[in-house]
N, C-alpha and C positions, 0 to 999 in steps of 0.2 A: 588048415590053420596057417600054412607056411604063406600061402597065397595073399590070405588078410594084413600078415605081419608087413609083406612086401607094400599092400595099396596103402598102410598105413603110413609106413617111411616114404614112400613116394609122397603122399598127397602130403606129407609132414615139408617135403620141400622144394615141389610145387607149388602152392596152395598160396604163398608170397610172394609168388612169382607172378601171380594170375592180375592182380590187378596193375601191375605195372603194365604188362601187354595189353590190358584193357586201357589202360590212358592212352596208348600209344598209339592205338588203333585211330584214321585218320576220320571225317565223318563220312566219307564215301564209303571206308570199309565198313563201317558201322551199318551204315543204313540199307548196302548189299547185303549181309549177313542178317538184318531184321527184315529182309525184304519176303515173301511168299514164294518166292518162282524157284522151281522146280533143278532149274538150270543152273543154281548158285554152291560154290565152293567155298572152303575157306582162303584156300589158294585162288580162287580165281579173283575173289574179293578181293584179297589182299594184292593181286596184281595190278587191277582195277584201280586202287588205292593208288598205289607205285607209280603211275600215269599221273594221279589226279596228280600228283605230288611236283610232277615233272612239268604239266601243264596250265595249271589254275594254281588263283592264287588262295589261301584259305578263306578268305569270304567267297569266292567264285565255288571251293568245295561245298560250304555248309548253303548254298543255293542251290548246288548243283544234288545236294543231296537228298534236300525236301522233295526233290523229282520223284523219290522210290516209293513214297509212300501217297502222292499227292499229283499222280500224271499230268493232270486236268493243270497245274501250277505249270510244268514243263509246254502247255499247248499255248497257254497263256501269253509265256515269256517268248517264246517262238512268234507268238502274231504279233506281238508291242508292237507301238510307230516310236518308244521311245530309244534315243539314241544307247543310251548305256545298258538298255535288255538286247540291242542289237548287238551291240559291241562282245557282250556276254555270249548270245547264241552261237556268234561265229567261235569263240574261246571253247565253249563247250563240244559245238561240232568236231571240230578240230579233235578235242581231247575224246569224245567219242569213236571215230576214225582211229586213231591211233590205239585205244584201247584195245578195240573192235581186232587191227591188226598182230598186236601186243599179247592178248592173253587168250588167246585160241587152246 
């Protein structure tokens, strides 16, 4: 009973809390966390994020993010001959590289 009373008062002032961290949440961390792979944290996500935040700008993230769900979009952007998907894949590398070294 004593246990109940506790998750009750907890979730009683949590539970307000939650959607604020959900706004907050960047689209990179979003779309690591909806992603399937096995090898995903919250923390790692959220470091992930931390980077994107550091390296791209937010249209470059919600690009960069449609990647998690959509590879085949990420193989696409990589072959463009257009100038400003090229401009983006080197942004992107970059920020992959450093993630890669960043959130180990």
């Amino acid at each position: 009973m004593k246990q109940a009373a506790h998750a009750v008062i907890l979730a009683t002032f949590l539970l307000p809390l939650l959607p604020v961290a959900a706004a907050q949440a960047g689209p990179i961390d979003r779309a690591c966390n909806a992603s399937p792979r096995k090898q995903k944290s919250i923390s790692l996500c959220a470091c992930i994020q931390r980077v994107a935040d550091a390296s791209l700008t937010r249209r470059e993230q919600r690009q960069a993010a449609r990647f998690f769900s959509d590879p085949h979009r990420a193989q696409e952007t990589r072959q463009s001959d257009r100038p400003g998907d090229e401009l983006f894949w080197k942004r992107y590398r970059a920020f992959g590289d450093l993630a890669e070294r960043t959130c180990r």
